[in-house]
PAZAPA-4460 file (N, C-alpha, C; in steps of 0.05 Angstrom, whole numbers, plus 32768, in hexadecimal, padded with zeros to 4 digits):
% residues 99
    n_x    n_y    n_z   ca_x   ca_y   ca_z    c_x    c_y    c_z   seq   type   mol
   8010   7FE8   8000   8000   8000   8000   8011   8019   8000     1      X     A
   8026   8012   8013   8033   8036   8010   8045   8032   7FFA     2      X     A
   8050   8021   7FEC   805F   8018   7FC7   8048   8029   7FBA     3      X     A
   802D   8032   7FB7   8019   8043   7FAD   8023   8057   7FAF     4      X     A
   801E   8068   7FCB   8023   807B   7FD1   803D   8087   7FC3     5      X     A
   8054   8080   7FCB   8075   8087   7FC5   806D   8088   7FA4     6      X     A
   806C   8079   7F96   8060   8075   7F79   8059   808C   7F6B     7      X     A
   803E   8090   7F77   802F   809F   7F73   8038   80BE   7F7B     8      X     A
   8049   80C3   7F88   805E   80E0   7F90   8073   80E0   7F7B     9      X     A
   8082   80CE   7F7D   8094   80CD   7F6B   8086   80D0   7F4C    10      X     A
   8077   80CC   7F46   8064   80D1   7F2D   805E   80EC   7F2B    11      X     A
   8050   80F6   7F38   804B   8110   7F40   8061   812B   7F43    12      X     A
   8077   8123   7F4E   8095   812B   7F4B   809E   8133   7F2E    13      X     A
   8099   8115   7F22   80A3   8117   7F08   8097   812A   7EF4    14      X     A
   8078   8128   7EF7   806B   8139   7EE4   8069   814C   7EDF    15      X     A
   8071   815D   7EFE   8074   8176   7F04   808A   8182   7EFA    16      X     A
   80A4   8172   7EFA   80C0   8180   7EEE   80B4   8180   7ED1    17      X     A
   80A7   8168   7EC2   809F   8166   7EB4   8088   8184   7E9D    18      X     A
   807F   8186   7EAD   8069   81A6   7EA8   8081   81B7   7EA3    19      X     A
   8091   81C1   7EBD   80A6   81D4   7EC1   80B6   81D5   7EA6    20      X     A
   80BF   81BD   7EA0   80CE   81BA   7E86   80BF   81BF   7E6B    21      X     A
   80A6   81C2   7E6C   8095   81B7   7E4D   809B   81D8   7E4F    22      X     A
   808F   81EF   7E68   808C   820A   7E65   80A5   8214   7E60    23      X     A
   80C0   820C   7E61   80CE   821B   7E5C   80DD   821C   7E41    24      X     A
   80D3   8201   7E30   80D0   81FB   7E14   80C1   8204   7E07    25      X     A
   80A8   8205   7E12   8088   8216   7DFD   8098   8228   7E04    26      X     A
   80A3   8247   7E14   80AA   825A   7E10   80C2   825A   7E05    27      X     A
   80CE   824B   7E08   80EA   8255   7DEA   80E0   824F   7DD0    28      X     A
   80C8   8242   7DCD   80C5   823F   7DB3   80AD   824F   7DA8    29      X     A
   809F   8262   7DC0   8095   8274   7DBB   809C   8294   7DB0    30      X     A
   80B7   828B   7DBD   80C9   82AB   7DB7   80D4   82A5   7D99    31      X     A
   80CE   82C1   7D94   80DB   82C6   7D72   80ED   82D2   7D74    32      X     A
   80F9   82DA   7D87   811E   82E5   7D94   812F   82D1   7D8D    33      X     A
   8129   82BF   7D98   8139   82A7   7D97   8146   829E   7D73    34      X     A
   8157   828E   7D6F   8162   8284   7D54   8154   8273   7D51    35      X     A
   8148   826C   7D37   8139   8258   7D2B   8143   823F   7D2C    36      X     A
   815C   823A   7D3E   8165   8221   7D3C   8167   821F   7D5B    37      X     A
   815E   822C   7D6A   8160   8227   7D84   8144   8224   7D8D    38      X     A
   8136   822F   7D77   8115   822A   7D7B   810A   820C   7D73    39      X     A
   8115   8203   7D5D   8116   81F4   7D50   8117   81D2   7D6A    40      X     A
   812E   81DA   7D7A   813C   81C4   7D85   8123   81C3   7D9D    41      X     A
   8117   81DE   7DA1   8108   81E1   7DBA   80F2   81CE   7DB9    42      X     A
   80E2   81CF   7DA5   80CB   81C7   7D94   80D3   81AA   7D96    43      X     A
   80F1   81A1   7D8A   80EE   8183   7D8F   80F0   8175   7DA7    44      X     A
   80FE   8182   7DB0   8101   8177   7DD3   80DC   8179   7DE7    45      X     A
   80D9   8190   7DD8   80B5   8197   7DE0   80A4   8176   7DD8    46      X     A
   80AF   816D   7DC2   8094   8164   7DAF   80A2   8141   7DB9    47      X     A
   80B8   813F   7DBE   80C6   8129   7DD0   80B2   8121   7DF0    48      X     A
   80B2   813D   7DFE   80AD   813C   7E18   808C   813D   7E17    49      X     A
   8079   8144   7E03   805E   8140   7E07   8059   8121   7E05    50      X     A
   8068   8110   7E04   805D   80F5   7DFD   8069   80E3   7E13    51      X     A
   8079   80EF   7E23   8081   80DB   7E3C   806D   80E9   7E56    52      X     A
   8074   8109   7E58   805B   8114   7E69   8038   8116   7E5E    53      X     A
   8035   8104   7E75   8010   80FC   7E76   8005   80F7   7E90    54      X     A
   7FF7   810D   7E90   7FE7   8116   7EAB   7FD4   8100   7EAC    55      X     A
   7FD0   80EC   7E9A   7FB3   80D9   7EA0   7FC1   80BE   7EAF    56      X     A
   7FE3   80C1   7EB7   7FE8   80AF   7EC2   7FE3   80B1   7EE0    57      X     A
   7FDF   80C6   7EEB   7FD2   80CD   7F08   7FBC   80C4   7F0E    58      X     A
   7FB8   80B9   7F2B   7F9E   80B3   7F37   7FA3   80C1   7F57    59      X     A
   7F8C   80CF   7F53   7F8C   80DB   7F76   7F87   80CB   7F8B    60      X     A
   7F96   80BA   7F98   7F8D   80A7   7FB1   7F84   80B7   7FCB    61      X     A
   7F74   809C   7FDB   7F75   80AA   7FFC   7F88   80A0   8003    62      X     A
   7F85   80B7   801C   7FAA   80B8   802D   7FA9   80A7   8040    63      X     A
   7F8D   8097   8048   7F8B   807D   805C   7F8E   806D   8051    64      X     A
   7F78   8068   803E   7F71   8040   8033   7F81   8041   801A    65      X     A
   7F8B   8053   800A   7F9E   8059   7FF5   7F89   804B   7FD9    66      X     A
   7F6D   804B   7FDE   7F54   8054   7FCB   7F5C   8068   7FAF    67      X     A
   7F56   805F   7FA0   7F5C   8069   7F87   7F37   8084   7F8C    68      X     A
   7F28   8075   7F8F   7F0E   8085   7F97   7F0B   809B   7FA4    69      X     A
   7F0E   80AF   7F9C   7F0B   80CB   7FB5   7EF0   80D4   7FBA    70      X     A
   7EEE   80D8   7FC9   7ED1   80ED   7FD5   7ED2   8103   7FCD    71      X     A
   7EE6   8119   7FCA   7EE1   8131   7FB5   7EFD   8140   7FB7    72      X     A
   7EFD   8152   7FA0   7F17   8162   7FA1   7F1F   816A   7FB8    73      X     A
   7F0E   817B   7FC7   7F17   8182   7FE3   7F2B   8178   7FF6    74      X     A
   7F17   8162   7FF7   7F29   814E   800B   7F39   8133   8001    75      X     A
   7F4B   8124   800C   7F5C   8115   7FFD   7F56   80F5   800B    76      X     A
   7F3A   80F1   8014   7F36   80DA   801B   7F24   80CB   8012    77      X     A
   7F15   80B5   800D   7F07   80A1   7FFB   7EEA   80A7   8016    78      X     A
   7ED5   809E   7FFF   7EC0   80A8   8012   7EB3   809C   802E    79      X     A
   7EC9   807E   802F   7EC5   8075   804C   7ED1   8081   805F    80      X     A
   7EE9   8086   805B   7F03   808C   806B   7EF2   80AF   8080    81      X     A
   7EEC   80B5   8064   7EDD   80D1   8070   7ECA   80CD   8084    82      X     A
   7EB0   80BC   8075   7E9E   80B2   808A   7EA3   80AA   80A3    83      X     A
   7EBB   809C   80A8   7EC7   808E   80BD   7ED0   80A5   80D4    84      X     A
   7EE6   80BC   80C7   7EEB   80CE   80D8   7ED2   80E6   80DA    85      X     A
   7EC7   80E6   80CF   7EA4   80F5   80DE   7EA0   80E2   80F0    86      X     A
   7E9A   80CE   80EE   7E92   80B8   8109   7EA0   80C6   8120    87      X     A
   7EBE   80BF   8117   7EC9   80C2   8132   7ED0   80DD   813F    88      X     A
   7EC2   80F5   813A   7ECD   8112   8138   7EE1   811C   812C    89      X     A
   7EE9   8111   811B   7F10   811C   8117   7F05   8129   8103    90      X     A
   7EEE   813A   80F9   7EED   814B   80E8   7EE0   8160   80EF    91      X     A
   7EEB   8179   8108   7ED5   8189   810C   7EC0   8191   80FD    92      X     A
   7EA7   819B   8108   7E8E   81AB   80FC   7E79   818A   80F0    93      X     A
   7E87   8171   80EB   7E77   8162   80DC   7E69   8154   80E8    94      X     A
   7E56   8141   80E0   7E4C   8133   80F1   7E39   8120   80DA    95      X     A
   7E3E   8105   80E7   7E20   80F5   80CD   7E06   80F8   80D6    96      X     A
   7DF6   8101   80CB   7DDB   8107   80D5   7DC5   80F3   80C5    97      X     A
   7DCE   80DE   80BC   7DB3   80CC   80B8   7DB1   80B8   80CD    98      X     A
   7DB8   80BB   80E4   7DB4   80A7   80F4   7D98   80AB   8105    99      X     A
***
């Protein structure tokens, strides 16, 4: 379970230098300052790096049961985990009210 987690950071790690790098390529190859052969190189290293970086390799887990399922952007836990800590107060203000 935590081989997920570490995984799943280290993924996230990567994609991010990943972004950092694509923007500093789309803007050299945005600038018309630059030599057509340095633009040129930008574009290929650009058009190289869109095909290894892919955001659809991410899944948002919970940080307890390591649930691929989340309960919502907000929060980062699967919708038992949540249920569970309302039970037990560890979420001020909440409370389950179909009982």
């Amino acid at each position: 379970m935590k081989k997920l987690l570490v995984k799943d950071k280290k993924l996230r790690f990567k994609l991010t230098n990943l972004e950092k790098q694509h923007l500093v390529l789309k803007s050299i190859f945005k600038n018309l300052n630059f030599f057509t052969l340095i633009r040129w190189n930008a574009f290929m290293k650009l058009h190289n790096l869109a095909a290894s970086g892919n955001k659809n390799s991410l899944s948002n887990r919970c940080l307890h049961s390591i649930n691929r399922k989340r309960f919502n952007k907000l929060t980062n836990f699967s919708r038992h985990t949540f249920l569970k800590l309302i039970r037990s107060g560890q979420i001020t203000g909440l409370k389950k009210s179909s009982w």
